[in-house]
mmCIF file of the N, C-alpha and C atoms, coordinates in Angstrom:
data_MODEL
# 
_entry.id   MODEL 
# 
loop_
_atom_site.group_PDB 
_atom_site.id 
_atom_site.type_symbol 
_atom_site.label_atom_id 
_atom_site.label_alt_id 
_atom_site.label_comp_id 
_atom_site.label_asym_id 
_atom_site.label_entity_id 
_atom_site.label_seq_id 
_atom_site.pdbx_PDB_ins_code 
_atom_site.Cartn_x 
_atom_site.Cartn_y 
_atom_site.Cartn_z 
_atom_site.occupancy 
_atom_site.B_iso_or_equiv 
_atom_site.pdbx_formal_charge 
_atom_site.auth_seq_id 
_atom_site.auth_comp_id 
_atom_site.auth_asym_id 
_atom_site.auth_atom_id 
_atom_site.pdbx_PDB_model_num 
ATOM 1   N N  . UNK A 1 1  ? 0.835  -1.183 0.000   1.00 0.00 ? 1  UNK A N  1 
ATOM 2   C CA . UNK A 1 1  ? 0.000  0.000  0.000   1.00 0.00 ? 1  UNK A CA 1 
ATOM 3   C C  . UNK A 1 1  ? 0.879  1.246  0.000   1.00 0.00 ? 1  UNK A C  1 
ATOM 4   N N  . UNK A 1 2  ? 0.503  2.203  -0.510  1.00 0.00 ? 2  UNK A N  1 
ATOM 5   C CA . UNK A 1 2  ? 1.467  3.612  -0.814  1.00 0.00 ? 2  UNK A CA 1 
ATOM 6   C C  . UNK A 1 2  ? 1.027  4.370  0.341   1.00 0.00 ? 2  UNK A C  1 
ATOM 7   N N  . UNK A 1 3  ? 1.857  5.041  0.881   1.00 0.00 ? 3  UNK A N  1 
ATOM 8   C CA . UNK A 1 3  ? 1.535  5.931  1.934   1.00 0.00 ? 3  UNK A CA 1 
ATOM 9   C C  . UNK A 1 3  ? 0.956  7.161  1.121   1.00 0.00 ? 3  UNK A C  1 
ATOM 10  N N  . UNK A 1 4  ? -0.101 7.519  2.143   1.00 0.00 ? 4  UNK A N  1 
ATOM 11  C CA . UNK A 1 4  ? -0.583 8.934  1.302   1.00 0.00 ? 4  UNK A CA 1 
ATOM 12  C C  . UNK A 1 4  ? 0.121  9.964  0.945   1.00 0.00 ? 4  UNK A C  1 
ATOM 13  N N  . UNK A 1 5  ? 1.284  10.714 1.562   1.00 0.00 ? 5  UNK A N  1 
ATOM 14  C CA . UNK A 1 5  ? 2.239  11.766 1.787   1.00 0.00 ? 5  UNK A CA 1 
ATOM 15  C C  . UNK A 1 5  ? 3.672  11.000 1.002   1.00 0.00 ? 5  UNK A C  1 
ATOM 16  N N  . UNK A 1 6  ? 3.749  10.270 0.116   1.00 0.00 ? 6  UNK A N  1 
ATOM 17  C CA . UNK A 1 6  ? 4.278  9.923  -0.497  1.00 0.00 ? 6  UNK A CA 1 
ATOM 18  C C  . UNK A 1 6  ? 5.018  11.341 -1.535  1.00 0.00 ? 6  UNK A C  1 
ATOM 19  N N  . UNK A 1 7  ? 3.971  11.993 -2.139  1.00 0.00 ? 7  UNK A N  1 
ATOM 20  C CA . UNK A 1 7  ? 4.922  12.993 -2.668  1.00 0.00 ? 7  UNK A CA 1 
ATOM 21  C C  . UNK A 1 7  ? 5.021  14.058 -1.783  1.00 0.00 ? 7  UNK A C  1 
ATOM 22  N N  . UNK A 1 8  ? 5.546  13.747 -0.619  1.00 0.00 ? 8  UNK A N  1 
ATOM 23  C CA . UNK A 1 8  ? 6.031  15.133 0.393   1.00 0.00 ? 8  UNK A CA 1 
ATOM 24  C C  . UNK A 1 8  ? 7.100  14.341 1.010   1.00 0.00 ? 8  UNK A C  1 
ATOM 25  N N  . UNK A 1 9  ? 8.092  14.041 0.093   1.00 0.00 ? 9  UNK A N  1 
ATOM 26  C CA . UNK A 1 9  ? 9.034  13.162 1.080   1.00 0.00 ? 9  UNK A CA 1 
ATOM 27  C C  . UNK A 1 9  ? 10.085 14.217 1.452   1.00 0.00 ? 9  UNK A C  1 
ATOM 28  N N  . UNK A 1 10 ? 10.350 15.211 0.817   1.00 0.00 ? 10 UNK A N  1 
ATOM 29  C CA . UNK A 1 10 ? 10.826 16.788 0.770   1.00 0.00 ? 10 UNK A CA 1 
ATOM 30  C C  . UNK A 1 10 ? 10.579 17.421 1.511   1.00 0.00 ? 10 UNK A C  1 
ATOM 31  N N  . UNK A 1 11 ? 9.449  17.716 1.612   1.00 0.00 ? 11 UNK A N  1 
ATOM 32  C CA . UNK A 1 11 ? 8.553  18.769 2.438   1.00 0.00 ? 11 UNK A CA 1 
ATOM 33  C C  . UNK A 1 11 ? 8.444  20.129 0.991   1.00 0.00 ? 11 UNK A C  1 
ATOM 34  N N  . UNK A 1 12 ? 8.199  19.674 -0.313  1.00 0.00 ? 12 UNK A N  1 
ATOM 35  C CA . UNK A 1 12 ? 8.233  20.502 -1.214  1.00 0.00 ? 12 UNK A CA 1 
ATOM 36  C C  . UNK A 1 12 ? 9.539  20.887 -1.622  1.00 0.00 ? 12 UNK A C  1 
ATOM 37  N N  . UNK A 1 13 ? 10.427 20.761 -1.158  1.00 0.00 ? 13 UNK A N  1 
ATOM 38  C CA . UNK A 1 13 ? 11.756 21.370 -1.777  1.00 0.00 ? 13 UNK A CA 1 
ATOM 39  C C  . UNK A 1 13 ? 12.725 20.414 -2.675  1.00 0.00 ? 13 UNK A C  1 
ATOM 40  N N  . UNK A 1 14 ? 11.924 19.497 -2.919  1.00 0.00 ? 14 UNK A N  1 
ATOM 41  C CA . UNK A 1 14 ? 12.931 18.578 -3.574  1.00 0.00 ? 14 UNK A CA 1 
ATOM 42  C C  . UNK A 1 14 ? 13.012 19.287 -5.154  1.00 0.00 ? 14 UNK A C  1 
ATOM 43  N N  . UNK A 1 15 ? 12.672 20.246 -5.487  1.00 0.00 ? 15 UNK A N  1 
ATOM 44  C CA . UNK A 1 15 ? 13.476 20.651 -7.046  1.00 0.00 ? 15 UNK A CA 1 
ATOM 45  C C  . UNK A 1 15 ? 14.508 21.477 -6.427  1.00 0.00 ? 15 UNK A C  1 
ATOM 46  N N  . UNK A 1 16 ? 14.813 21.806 -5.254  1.00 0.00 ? 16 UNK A N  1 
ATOM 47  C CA . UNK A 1 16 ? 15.658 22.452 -5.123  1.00 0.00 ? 16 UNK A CA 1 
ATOM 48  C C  . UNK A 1 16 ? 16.808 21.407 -5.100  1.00 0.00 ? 16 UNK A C  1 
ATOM 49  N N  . UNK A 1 17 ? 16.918 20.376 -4.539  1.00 0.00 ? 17 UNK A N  1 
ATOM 50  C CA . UNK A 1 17 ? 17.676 19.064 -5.139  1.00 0.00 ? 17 UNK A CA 1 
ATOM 51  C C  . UNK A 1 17 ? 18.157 19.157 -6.568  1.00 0.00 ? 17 UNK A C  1 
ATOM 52  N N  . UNK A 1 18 ? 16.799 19.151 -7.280  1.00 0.00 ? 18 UNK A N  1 
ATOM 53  C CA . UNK A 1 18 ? 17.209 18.809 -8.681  1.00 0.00 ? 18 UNK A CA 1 
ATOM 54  C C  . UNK A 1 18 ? 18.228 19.784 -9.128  1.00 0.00 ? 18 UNK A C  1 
ATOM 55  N N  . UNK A 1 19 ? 18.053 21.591 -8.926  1.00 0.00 ? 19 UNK A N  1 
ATOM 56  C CA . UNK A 1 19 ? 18.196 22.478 -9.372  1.00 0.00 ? 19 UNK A CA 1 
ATOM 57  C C  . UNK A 1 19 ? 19.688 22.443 -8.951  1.00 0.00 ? 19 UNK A C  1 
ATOM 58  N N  . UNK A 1 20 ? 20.126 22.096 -8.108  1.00 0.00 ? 20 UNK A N  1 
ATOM 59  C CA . UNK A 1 20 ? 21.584 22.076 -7.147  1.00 0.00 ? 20 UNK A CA 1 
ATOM 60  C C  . UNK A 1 20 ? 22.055 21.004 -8.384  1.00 0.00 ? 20 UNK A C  1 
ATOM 61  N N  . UNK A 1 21 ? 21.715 19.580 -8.442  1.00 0.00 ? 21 UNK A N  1 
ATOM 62  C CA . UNK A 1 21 ? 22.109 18.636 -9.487  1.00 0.00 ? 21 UNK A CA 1 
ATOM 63  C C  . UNK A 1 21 ? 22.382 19.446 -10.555 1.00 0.00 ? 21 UNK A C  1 
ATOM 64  N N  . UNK A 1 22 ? 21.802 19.673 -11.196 1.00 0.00 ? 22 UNK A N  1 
ATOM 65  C CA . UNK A 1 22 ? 21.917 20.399 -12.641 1.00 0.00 ? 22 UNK A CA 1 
ATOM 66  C C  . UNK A 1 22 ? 22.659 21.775 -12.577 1.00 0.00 ? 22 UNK A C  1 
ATOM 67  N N  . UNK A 1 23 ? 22.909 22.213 -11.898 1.00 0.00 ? 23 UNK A N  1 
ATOM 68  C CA . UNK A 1 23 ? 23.949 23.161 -11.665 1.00 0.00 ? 23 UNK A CA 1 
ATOM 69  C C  . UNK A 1 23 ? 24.944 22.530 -11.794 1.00 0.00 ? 23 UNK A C  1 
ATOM 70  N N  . UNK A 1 24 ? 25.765 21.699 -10.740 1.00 0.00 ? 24 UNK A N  1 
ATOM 71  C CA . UNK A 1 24 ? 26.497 21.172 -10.864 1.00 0.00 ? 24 UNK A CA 1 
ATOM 72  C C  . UNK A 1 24 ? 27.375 20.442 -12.107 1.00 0.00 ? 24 UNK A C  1 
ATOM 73  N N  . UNK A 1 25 ? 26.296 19.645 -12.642 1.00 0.00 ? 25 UNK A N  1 
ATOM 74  C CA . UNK A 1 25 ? 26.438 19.277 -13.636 1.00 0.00 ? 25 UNK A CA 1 
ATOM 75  C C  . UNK A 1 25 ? 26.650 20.514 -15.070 1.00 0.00 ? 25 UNK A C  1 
ATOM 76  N N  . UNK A 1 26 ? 26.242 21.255 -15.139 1.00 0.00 ? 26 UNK A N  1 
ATOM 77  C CA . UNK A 1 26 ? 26.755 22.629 -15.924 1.00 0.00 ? 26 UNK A CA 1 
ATOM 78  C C  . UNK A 1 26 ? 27.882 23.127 -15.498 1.00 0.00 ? 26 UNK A C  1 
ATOM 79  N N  . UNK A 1 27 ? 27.904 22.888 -14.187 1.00 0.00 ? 27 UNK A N  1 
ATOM 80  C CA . UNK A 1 27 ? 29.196 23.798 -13.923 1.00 0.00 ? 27 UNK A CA 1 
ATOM 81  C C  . UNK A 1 27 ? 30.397 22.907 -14.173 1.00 0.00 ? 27 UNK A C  1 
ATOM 82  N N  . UNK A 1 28 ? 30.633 21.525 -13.992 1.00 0.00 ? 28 UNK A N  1 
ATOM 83  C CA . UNK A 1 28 ? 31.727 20.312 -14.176 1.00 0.00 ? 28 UNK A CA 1 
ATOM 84  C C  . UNK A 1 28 ? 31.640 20.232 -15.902 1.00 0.00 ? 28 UNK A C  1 
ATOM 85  N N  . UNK A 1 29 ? 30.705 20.810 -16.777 1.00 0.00 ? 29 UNK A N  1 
ATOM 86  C CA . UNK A 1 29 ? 31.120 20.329 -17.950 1.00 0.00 ? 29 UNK A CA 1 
ATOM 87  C C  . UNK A 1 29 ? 31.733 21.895 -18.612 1.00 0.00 ? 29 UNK A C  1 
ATOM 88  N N  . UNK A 1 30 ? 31.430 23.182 -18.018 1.00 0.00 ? 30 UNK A N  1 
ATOM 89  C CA . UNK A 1 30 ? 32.261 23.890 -18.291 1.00 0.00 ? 30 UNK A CA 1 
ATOM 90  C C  . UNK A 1 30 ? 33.466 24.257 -17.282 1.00 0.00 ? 30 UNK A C  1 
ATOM 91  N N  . UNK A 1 31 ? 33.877 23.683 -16.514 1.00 0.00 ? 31 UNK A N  1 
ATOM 92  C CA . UNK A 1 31 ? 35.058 23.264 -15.993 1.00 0.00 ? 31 UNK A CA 1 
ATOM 93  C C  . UNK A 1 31 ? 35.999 22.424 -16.769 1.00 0.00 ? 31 UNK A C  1 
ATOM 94  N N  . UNK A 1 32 ? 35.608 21.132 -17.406 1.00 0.00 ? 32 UNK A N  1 
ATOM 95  C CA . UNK A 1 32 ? 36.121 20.533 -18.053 1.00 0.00 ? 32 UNK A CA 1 
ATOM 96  C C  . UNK A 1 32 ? 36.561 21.353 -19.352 1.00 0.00 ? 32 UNK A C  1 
ATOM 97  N N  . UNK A 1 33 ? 35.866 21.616 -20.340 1.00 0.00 ? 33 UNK A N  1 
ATOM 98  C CA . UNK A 1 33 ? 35.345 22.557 -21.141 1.00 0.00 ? 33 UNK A CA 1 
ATOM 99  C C  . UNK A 1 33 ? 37.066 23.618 -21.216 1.00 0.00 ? 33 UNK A C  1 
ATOM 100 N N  . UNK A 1 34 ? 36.791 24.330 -20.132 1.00 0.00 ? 34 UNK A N  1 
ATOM 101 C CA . UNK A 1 34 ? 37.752 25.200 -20.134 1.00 0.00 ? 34 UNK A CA 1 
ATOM 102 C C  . UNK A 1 34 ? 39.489 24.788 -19.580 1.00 0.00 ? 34 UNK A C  1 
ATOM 103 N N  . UNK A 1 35 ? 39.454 23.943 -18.906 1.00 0.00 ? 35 UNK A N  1 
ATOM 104 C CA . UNK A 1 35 ? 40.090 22.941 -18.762 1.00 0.00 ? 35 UNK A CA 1 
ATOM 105 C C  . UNK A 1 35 ? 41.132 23.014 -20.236 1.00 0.00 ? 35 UNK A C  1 
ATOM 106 N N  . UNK A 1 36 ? 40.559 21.948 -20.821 1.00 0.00 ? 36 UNK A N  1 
ATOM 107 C CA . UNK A 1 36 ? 40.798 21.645 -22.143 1.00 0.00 ? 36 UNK A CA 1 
ATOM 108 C C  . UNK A 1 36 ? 40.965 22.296 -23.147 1.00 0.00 ? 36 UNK A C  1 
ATOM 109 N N  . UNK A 1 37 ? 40.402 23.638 -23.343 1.00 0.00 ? 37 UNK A N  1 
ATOM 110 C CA . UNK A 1 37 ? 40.900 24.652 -24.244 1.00 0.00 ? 37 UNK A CA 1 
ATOM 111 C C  . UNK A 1 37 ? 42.254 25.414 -23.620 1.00 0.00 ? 37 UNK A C  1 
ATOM 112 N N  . UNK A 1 38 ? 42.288 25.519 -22.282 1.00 0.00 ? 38 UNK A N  1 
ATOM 113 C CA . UNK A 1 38 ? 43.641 26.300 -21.413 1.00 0.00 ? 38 UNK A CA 1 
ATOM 114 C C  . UNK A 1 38 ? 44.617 24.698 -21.653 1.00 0.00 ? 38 UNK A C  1 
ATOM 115 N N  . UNK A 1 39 ? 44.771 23.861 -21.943 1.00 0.00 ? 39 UNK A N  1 
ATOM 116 C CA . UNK A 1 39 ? 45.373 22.569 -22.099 1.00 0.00 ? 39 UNK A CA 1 
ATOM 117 C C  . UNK A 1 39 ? 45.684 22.919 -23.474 1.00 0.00 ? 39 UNK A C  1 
ATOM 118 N N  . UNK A 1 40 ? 45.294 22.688 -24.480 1.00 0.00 ? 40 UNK A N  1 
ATOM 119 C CA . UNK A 1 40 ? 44.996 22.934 -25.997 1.00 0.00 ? 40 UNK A CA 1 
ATOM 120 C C  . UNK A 1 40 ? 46.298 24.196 -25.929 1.00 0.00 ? 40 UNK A C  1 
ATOM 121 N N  . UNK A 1 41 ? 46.018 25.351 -25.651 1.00 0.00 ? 41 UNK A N  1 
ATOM 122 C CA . UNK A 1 41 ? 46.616 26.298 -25.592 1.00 0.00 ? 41 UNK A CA 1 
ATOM 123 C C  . UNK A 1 41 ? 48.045 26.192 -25.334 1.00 0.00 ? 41 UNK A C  1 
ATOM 124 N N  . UNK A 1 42 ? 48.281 25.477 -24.168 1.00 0.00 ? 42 UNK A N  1 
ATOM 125 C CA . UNK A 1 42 ? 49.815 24.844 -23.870 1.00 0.00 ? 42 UNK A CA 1 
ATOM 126 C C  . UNK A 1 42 ? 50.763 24.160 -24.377 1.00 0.00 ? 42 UNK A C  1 
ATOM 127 N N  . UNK A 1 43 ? 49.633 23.058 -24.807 1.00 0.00 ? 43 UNK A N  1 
ATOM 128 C CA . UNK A 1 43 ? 50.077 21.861 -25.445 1.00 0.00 ? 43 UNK A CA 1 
ATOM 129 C C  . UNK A 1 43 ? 49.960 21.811 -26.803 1.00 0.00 ? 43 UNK A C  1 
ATOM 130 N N  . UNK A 1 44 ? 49.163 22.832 -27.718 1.00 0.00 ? 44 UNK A N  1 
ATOM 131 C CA . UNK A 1 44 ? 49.525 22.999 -29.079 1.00 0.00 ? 44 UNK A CA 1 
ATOM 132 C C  . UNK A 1 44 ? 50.894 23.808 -29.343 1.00 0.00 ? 44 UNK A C  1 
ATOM 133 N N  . UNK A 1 45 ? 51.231 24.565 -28.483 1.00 0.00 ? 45 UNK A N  1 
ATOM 134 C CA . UNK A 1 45 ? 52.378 25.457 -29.518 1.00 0.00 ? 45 UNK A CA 1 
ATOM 135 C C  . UNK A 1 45 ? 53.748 24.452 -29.609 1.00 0.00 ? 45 UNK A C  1 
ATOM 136 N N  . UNK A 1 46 ? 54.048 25.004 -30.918 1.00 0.00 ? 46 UNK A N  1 
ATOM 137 C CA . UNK A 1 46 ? 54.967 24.487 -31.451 1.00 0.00 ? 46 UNK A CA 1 
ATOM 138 C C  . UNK A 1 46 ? 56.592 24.732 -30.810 1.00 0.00 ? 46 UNK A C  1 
ATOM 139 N N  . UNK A 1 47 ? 57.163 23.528 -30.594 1.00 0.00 ? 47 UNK A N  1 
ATOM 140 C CA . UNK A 1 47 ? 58.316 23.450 -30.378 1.00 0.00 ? 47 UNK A CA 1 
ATOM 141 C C  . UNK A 1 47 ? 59.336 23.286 -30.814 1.00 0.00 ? 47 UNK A C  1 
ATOM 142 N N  . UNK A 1 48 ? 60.263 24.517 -30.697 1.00 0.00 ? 48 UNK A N  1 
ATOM 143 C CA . UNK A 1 48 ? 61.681 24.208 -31.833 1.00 0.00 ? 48 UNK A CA 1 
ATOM 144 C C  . UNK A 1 48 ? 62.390 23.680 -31.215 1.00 0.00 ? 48 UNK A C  1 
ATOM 145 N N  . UNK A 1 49 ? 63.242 22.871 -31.722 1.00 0.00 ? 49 UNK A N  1 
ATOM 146 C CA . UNK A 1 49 ? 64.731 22.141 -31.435 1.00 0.00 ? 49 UNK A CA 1 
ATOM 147 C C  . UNK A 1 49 ? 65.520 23.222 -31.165 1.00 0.00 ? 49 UNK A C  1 
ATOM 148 N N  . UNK A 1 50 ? 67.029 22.531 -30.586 1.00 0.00 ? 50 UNK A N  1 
ATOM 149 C CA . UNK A 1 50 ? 68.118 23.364 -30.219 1.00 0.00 ? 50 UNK A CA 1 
ATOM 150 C C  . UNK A 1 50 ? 68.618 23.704 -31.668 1.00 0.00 ? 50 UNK A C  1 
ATOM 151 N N  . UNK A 1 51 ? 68.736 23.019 -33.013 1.00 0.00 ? 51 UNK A N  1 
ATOM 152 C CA . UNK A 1 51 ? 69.087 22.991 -34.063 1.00 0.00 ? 51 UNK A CA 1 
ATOM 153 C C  . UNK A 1 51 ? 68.847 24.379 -34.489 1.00 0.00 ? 51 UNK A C  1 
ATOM 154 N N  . UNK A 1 52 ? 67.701 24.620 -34.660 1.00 0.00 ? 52 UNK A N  1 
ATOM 155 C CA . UNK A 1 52 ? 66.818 25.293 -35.227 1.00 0.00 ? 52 UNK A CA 1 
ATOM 156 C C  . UNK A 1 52 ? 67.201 26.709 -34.836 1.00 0.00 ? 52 UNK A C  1 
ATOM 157 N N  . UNK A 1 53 ? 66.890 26.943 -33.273 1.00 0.00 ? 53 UNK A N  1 
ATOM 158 C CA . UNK A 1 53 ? 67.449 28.325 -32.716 1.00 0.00 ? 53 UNK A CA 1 
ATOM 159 C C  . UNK A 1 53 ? 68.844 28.497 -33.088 1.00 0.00 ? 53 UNK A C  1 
ATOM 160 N N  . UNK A 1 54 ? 69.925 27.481 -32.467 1.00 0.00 ? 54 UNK A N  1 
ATOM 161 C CA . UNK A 1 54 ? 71.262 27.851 -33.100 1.00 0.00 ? 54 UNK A CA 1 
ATOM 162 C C  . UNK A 1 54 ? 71.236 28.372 -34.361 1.00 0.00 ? 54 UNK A C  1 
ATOM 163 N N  . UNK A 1 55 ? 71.161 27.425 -35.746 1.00 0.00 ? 55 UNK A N  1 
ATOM 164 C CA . UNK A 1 55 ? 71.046 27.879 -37.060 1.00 0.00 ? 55 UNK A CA 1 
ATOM 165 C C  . UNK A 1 55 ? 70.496 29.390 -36.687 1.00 0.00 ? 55 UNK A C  1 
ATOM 166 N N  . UNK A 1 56 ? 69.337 29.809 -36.600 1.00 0.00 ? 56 UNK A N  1 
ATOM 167 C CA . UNK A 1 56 ? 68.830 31.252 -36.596 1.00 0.00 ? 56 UNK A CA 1 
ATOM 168 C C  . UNK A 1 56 ? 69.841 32.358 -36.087 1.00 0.00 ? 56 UNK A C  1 
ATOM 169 N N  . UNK A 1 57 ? 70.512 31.823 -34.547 1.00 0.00 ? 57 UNK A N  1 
ATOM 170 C CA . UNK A 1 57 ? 70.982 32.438 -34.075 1.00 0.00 ? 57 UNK A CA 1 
ATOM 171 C C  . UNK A 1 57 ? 72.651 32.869 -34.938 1.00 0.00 ? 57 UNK A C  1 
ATOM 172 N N  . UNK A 1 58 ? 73.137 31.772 -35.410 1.00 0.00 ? 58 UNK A N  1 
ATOM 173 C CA . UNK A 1 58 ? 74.495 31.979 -36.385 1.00 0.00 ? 58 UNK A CA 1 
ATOM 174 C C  . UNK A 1 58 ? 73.760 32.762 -37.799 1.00 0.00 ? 58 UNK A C  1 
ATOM 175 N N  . UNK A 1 59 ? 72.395 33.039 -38.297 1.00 0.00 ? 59 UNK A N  1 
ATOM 176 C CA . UNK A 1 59 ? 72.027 33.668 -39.245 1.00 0.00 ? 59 UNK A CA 1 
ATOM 177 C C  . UNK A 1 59 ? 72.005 35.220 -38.652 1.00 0.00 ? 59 UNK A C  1 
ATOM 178 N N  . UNK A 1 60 ? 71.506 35.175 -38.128 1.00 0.00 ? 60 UNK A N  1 
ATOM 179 C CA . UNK A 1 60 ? 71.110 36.656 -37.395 1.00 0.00 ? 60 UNK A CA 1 
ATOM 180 C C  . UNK A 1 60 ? 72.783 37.534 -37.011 1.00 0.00 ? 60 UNK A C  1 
ATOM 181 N N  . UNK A 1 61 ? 73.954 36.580 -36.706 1.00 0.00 ? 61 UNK A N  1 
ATOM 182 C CA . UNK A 1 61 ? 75.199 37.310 -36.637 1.00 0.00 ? 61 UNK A CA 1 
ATOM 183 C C  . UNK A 1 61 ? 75.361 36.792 -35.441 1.00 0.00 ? 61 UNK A C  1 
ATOM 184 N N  . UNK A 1 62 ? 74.521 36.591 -34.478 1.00 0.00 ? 62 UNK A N  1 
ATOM 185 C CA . UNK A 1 62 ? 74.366 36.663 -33.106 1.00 0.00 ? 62 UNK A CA 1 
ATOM 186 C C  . UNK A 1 62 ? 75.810 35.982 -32.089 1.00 0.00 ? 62 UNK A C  1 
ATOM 187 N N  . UNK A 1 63 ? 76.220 34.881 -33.338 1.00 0.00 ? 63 UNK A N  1 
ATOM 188 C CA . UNK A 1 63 ? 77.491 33.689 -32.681 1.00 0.00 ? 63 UNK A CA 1 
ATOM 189 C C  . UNK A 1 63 ? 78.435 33.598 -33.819 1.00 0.00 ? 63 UNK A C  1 
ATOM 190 N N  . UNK A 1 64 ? 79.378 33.511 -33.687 1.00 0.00 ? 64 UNK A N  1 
ATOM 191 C CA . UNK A 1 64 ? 80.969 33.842 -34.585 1.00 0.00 ? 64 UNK A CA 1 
ATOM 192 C C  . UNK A 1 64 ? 80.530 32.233 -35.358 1.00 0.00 ? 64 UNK A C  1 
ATOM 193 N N  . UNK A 1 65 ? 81.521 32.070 -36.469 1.00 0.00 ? 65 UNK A N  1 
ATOM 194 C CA . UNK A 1 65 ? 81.679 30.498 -36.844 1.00 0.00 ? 65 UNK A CA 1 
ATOM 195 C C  . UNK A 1 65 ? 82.307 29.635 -36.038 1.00 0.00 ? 65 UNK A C  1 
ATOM 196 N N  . UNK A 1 66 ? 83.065 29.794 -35.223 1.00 0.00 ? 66 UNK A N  1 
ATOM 197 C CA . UNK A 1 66 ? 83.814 28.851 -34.351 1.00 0.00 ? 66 UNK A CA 1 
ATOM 198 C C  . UNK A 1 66 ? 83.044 28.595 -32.718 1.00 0.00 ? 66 UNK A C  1 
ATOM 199 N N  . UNK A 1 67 ? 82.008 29.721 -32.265 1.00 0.00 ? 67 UNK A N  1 
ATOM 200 C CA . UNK A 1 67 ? 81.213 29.608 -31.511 1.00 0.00 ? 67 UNK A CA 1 
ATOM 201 C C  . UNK A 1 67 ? 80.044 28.384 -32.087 1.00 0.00 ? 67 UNK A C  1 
ATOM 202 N N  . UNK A 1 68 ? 79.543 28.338 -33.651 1.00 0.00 ? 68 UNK A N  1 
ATOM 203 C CA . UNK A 1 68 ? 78.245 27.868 -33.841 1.00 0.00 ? 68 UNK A CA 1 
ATOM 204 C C  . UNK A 1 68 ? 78.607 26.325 -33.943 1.00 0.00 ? 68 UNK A C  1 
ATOM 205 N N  . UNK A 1 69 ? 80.409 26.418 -34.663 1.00 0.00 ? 69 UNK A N  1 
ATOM 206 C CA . UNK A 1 69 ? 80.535 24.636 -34.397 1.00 0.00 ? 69 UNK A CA 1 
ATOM 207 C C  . UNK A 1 69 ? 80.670 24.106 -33.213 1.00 0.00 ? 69 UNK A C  1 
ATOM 208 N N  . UNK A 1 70 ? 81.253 25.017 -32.714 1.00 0.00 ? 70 UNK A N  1 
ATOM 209 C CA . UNK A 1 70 ? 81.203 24.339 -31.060 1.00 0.00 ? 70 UNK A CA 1 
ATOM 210 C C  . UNK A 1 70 ? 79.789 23.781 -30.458 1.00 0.00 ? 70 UNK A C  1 
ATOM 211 N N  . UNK A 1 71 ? 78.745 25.155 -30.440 1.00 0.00 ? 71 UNK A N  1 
ATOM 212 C CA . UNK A 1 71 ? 77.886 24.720 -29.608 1.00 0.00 ? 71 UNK A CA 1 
ATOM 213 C C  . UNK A 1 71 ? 77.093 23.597 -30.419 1.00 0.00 ? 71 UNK A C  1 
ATOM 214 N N  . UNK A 1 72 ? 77.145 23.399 -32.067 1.00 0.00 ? 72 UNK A N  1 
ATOM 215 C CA . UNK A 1 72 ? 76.608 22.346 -32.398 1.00 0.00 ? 72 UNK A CA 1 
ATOM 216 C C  . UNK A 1 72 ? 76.998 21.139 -32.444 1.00 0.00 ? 72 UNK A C  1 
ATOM 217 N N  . UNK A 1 73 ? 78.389 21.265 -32.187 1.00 0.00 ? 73 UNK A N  1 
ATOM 218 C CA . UNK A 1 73 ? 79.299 19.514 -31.783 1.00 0.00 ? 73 UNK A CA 1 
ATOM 219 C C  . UNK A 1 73 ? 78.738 19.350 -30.228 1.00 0.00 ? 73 UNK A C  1 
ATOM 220 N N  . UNK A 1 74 ? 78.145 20.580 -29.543 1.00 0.00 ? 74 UNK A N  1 
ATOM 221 C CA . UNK A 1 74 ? 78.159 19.749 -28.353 1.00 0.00 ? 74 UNK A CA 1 
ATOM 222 C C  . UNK A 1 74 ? 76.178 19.812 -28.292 1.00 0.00 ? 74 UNK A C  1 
ATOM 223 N N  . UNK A 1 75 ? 75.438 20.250 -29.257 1.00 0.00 ? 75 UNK A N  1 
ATOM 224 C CA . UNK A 1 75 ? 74.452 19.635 -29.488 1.00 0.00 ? 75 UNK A CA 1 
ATOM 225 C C  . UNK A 1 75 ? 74.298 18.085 -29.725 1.00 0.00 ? 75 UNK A C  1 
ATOM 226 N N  . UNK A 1 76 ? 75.260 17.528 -30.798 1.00 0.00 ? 76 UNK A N  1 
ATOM 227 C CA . UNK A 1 76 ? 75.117 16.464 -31.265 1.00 0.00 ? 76 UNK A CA 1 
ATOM 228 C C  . UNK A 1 76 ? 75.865 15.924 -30.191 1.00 0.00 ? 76 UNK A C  1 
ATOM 229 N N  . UNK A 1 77 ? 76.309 15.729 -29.641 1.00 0.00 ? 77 UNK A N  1 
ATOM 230 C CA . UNK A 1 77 ? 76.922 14.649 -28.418 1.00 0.00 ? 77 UNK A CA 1 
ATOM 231 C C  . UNK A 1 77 ? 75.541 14.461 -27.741 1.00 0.00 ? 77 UNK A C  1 
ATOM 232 N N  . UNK A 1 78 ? 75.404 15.619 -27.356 1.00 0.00 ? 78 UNK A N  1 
ATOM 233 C CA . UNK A 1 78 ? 74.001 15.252 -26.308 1.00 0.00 ? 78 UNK A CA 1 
ATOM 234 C C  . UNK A 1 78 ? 73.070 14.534 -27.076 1.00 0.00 ? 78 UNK A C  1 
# 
């Protein structure tokens, strides 16, 4: 047998339950959400090698010729 007061197991406030749920749940999927684009952001940019800067850096003037073999003989060891 169903108790009569069956839908007053709340005392009326049970959408405020729901409303707290579903908040939540909006708020964890734009958490995630943003999460993942500030991730994206980090983890997309592109990374140059040591190669790469040296070369630039012996283009630009920046290191003599006997500086750029050096530091690239001791690139390639490493």
């Amino acid at each position: 047998m169903q108790d009569i007061n069956s839908n007053y197991d709340y005392f009326g406030w049970g959408w405020i339950l729901w409303m707290g749920f579903i908040f939540l749940m909006f708020s964890s999927i734009g958490n995630w959400g943003y999460a993942y684009r500030a991730h994206r952001k980090v983890d997309g940019s592109p990374r140059r090698d040591a190669g790469a800067i040296l070369n630039e850096r012996y283009a630009a003037g920046e290191l003599t010729r006997d500086q750029y073999l050096e530091v690239k003989s001791d690139i390639a060891a490493a």
